[in-house]
N, C-alpha and C positions, 0 to 999 in steps of 0.2 A: 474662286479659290485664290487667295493672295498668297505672292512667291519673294523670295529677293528676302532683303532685309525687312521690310515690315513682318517677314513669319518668323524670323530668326528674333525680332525682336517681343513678338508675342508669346515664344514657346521661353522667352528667358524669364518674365515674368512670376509664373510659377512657379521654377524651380527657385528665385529672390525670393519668393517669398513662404517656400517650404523651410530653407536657410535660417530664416528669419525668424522662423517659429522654434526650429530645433534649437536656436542657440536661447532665443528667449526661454527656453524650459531648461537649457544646461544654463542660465546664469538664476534663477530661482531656483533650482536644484542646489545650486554653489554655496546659493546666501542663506538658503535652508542649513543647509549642513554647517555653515560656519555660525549661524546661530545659534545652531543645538551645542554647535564644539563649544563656543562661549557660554552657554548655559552652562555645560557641562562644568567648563574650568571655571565657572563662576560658583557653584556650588559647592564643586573642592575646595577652593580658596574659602568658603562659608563653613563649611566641615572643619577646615584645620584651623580658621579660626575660633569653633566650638569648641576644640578639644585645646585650645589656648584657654578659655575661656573656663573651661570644666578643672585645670590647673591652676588658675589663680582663684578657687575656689577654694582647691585643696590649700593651698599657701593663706587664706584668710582663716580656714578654721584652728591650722598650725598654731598661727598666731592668737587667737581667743587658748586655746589650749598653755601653751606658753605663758600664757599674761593673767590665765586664770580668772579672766573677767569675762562676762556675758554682755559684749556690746549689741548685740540685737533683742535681747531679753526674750531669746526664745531656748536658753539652754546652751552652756560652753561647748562648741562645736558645730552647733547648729548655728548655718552662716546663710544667709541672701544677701547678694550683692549684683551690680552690673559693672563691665569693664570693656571698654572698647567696642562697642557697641553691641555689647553681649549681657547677656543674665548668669546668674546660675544658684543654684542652689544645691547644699554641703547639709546632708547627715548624718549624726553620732549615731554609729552601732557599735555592740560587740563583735569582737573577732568571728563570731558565729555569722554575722549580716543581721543580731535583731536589735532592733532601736534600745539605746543604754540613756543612760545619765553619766554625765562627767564624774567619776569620785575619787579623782588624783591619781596619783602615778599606776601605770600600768599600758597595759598596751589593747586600741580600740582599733575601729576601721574608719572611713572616713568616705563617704559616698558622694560623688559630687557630679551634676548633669549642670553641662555648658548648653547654652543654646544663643546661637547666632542666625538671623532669619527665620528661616525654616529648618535649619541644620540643629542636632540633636545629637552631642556628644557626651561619651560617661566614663569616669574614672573611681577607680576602687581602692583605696591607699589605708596599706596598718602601717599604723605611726604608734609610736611608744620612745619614752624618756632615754635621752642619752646626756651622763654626767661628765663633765669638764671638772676635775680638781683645780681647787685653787692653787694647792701645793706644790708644786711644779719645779720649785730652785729650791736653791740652798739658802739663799735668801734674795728679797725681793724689797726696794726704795719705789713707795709712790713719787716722792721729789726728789732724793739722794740718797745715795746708796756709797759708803766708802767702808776700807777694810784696812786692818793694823800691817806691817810689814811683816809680823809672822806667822799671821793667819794662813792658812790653807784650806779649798774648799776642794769635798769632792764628793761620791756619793758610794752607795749598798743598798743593799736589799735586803731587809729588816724578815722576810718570810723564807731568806734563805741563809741564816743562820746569825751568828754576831759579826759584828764590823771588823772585828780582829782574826777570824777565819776568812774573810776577803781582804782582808787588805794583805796583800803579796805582789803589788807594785810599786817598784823603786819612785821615788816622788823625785828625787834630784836634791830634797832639803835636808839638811841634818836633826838631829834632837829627835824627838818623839814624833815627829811628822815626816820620817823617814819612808815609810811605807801609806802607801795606800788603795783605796779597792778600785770603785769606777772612776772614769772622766765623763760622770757628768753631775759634778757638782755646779752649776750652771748658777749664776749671778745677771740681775737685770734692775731695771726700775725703767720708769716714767719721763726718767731728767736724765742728767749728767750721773755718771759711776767715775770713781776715785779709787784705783785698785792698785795697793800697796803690798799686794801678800800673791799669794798663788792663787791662780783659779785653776784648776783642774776639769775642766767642762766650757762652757760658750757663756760668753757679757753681752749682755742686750742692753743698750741705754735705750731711753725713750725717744720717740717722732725727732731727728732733729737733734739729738743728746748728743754728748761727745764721752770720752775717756781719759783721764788722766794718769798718767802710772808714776806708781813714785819708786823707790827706790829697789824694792822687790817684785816690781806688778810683773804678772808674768799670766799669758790667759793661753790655756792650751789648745782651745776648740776654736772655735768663730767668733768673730767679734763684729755683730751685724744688729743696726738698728731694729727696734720694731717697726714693724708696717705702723701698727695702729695702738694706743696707749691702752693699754690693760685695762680692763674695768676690777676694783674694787668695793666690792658691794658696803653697804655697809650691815653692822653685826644687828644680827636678830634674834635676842636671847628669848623669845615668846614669853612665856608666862615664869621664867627663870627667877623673877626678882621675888616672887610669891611663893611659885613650889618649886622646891629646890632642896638641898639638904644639911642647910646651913648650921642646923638646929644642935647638930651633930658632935660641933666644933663649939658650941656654949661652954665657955671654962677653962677653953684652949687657944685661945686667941682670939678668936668670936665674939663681939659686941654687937646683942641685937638690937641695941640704944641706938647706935648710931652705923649700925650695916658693914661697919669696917671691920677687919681683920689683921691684925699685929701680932707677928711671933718674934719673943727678943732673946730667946734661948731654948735649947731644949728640944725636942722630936715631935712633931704632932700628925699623925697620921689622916691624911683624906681617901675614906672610903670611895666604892663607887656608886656615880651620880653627879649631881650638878650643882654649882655650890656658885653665888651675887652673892659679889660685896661690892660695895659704895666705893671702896678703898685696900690696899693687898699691900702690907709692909710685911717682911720678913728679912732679920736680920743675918746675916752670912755663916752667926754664930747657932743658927737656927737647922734643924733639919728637918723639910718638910718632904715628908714619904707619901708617896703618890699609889695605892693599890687600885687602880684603875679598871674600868675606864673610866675617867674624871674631866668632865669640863667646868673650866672657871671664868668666867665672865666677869671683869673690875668695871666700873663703869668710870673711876676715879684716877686717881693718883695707883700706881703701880711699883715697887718697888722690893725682891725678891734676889737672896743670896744665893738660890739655888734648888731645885727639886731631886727626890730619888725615885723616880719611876721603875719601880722594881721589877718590873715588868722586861723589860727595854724597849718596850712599843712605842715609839711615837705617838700613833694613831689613840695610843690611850690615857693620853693628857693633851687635851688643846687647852688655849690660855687666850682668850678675846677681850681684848683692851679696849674699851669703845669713850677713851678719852683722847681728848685736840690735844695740839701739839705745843700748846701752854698750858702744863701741867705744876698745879702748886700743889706742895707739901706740906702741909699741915705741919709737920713738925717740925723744919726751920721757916718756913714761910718765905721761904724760895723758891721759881721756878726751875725747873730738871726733867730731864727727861724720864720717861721710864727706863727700867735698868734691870739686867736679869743677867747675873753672875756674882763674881767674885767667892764664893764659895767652893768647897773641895768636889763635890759631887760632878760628874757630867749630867749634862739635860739632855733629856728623852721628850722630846717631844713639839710640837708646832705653838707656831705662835702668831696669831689676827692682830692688827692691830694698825689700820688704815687709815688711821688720823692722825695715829701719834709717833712724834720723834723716841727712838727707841735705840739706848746701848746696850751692849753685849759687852760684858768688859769679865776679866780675869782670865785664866788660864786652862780652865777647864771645858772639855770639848762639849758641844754643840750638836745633837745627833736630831735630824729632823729635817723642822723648815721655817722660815721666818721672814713673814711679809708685814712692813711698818710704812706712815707715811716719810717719814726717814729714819735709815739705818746706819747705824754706826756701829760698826764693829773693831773690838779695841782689846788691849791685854794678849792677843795673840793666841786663842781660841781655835783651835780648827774646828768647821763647818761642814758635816759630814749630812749632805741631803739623804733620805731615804727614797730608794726610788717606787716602795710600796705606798709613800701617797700623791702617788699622782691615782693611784685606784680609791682613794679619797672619794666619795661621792659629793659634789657641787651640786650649784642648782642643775635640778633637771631641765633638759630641753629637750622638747620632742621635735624627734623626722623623721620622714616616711624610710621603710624599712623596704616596704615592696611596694608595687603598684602596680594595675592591671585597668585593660579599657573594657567596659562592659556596653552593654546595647541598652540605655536609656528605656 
């Protein structure tokens, strides 16, 4: 039997090398579980990139919906795509959840599974149309936008009664534009604004635009650039120039020789409906009575003493001008602008016209809205917006209304 240090040093043995084992199984234990933790958070990170991935699914069908065109030729809505190292695939149902076909405005669902690795995420979105009026100001310059020194703009609300039951605020200006309703007759464009009269509501020049004020410019609200330049579409009369109700006015100014339209005295009334002409004269000495609702589309030369919208709708006379901003007249063989006043009647109603240089001249007020590629407002007119079209319906745009994550 061995004693001393050689037995002390035999009995240590074992116990180095029970040490040895316990901790080799607590460091495999360790790297075990920090494996799994990285699986774990690896998977999560795969899952949340799914449900990334299941979202930009819904954002491509949006978009075919919007654009109205079938870029994968399997159906508007029905989308495959990969993004970020993901797939997914987006299908068209009815609000119900059963597979539809696209057939314009209305409101669908939108079904869309992300998949990232193995990860399998799902999203459920009803999306349906929402319109943006174009109507928005009092008036609106694509390039330029200037106003006479005794113009005033401001605005009403056409659904709650006439302009002369709301107007019961002091303006600060003498004459017949002593009173008026809201402040938000609101003035903007694209470019530079030149505002010589009153604004009664907010001036938006465009990206960059500045303001000039001349001797009356006076703006009540804000005077703050836009972010971004307005889009003006351009006009889209469809099948306007063929059915239409032109046929109506044969005898009355109406030339279906040559698609124009000329009134040089006298009263002639337009039903309602839709009425192309190549070309729109009417003389100051003219009175053209509007029994609405009537849209007129020129595709020409514009020139117009005035309308009676007997109505007082706005909404039920638009006027789309879909001529550039060199405009000739046939009848002195000059270029001019298009021109819509001088006559004793007020105008009721909007006015398109996103190409063309456009004055407003005489004395007679202005009830509506009016967007040109330049505007010139002159004669001392006040500009009275309605504030009921800005509920105008514009192009629809569809976005998700609600949305819910379901189990792929």
């Amino acid at each position: 039997m061995k004693s001393g240090k050689g037995a002390r040093r035999g009995s240590a043995l074992p116990l180095a090398l029970i040490i040895t084992i316990v901790c080799a199984g607590l460091a495999t234990a360790f790297i075990t579980l920090m494996l799994a933790q990285n699986q774990v958070t690896s998977n999560a990170s795969e899952s949340e990139m799914a449900l990334y991935v299941a979202e930009s699914g819904i954002d491509a069908a949006v978009n075919e919906l919007n654009a109205g065109v079938d870029y994968g030729n399997d159906g508007i809505g029905n989308v495959t795509g990969q993004v970020n190292g993901g797939a997914f695939t987006v299908a068209l149902l009815d609000t119900d959840g059963v597979p539809t076909v696209f057939a314009g405005e209305g409101e669908y669902m939108l079904r869309s599974v992300g998949v990232r690795e193995d990860e399998r995420r799902g999203i459920e979105a009803i999306v349906g149309p929402e319109s943006k009026s174009l109507f928005t100001y009092a008036a609106f310059g694509d390039k330029s936008l200037s106003t006479n020194p005794a113009t005033i703009t401001d605005s009403w609300d056409s659904t709650q009664g006439t302009y002369g039951s709301q107007a019961v605020n002091p303006s600060g200006a003498g004459g017949a534009n002593s009173m008026i309703a809201d402040r938000n007759g609101n003035v903007g464009g694209n470019g530079n604004l030149d505002i010589s009269g009153r604004v009664f509501g907010n001036a938006s020049p465009g990206v960059g635009g500045q303001i000039t004020y001349g001797a009356n410019g006076y703006v009540s609200g804000t005077v703050t650039a836009l972010d971004s330049p307005m889009s003006l579409p351009p006009i889209e009369p469809g099948n306007a120039a063929s059915n239409n109700n032109n046929a109506s006015l044969i005898g009355r100014g109406y030339d279906p020789a040559t698609g124009s339209f000329k009134a040089t005295g006298g009263s002639v009334t337009f039903q309602p409906g839709v009425y192309y002409f190549e070309t729109f004269e009417s003389k100051p000495t003219s009175q053209i009575v509007i029994n609405g609702p009537v849209k007129i589309y020129v595709k020409g030369f514009f020139q117009a003493g005035g309308f009676t919208n007997t109505s007082q709708d706005p909404a039920n006379l638009q006027v789309y001008i879909m001529d550039t901003s060199n405009r000739y007249n046939p009848g002195t063989g000059q270029n001019q602008p298009a021109e819509l006043g001088g006559g004793t009647a007020d105008f009721y109603g909007l006015v398109y016209a996103p190409d063309a240089w456009f004055k407003y001249q005489g004395k007679s007020a202005f009830y509506g809205s009016l967007i040109a590629g330049d505007v010139q407002i002159g004669g001392g007119g006040a500009f009275h917006w309605d504030e009921n079209l800005a509920r105008l319906g514009g192009v629809p745009t569809y976005k998700a209304r609600m949305w819910r994550e379901f189990v792929p």
